[in-house]
C-alpha positions in Angstrom: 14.1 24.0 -11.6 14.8 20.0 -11.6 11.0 19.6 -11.4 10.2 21.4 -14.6 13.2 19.2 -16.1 11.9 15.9 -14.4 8.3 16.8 -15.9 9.7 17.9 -19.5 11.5 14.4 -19.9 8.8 12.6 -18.7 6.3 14.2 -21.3 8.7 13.0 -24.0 9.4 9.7 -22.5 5.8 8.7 -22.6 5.5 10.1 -26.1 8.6 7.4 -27.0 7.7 4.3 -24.8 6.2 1.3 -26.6 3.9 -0.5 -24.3 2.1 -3.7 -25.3 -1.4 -4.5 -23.4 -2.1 -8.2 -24.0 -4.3 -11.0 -22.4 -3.1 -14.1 -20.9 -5.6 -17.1 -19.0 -4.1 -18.6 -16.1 -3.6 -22.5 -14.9 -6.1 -23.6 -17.3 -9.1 -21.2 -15.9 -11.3 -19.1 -17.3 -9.9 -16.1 -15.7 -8.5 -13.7 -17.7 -5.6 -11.1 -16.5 -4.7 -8.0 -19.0 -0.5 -7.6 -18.9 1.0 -3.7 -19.4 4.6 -3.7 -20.5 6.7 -1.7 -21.8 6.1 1.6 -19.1 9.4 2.2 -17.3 9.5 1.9 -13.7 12.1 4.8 -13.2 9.9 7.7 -14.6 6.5 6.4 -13.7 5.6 4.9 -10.0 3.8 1.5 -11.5 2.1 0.9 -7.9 0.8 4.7 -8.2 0.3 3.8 -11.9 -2.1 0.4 -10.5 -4.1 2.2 -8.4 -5.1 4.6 -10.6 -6.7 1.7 -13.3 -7.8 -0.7 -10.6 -9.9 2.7 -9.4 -11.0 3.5 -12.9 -11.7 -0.3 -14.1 -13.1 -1.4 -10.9 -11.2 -4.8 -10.8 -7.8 -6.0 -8.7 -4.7 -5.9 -10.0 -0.8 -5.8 -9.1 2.7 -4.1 -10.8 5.1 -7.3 -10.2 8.4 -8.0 -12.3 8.2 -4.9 -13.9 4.6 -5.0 -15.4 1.2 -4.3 -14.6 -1.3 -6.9 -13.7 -5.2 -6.2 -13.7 -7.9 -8.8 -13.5 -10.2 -9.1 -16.2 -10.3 -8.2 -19.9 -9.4 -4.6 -19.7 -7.1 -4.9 -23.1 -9.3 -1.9 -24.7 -10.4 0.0 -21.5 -6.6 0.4 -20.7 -5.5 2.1 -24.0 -7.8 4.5 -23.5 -6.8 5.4 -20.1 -3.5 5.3 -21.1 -4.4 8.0 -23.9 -5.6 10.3 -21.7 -2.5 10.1 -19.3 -0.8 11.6 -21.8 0.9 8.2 -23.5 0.8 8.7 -27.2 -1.7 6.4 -29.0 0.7 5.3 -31.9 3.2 3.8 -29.1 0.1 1.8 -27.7 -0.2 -2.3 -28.9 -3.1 -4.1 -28.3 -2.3 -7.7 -28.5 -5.1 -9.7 -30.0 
C-alpha cells in the first residue's frame, strides 16, 4: 500500500516542481556544462537520475550540491528527456 502512495505523490510532485536547465562555461574554457535544478533529492535518486542522461546523452556528468551536472550543451536534449519521464513541460525553463 505505501508504494502506490509513494508512486501517487511522486506523479504529482513532478507535475509541481520547477526545474531550470541552464549553461554555465568554466575557468575561462570553452567547455560547456548544462546545470538541472530545481528536482528534489528526497522523491527522485539524482545519482539514478545522472545515469540515466549521461546514458541517453552520451557525455559525463555528476549530481553534486543538490543539482545535476552533464558535460556539454545538453540545455534542449534534457527537456525532452525530462518530458518523457513524466516531468510536466510547463514546469521546464530553459535558460538562454
Amino acid at each position: 500500500m505505501s508504494d502506490i502512495l509513494e508512486n501517487i505523490f511522486k506523479d504529482v510532485f513532478k507535475e509541481q516542481e520547477v526545474i531550470k536547465i541552464r549553461v554555465e562555461k568554466r575557468r575561462g574554457r570553452r567547455r560547456q556544462v548544462t546545470i538541472i535544478e530545481g528536482i528534489d533529492e528526497k522523491l527522485f535518486d539524482h545519482k539514478e537520475l545522472v545515469s540515466k542522461l549521461k546514458s541517453k546523452l552520451a557525455c559525463g556528468g555528476t549530481a553534486k550540491n543538490g543539482r545535476i551536472e552533464l558535460q556539454g550543451d545538453h540545455r534542449y536534449r534534457v527537456r525532452e528527456l525530462l518530458i518523457e519521464m513524466g516531468f510536466s513541460p510547463s514546469n521546464i525553463i530553459v535558460e538562454e
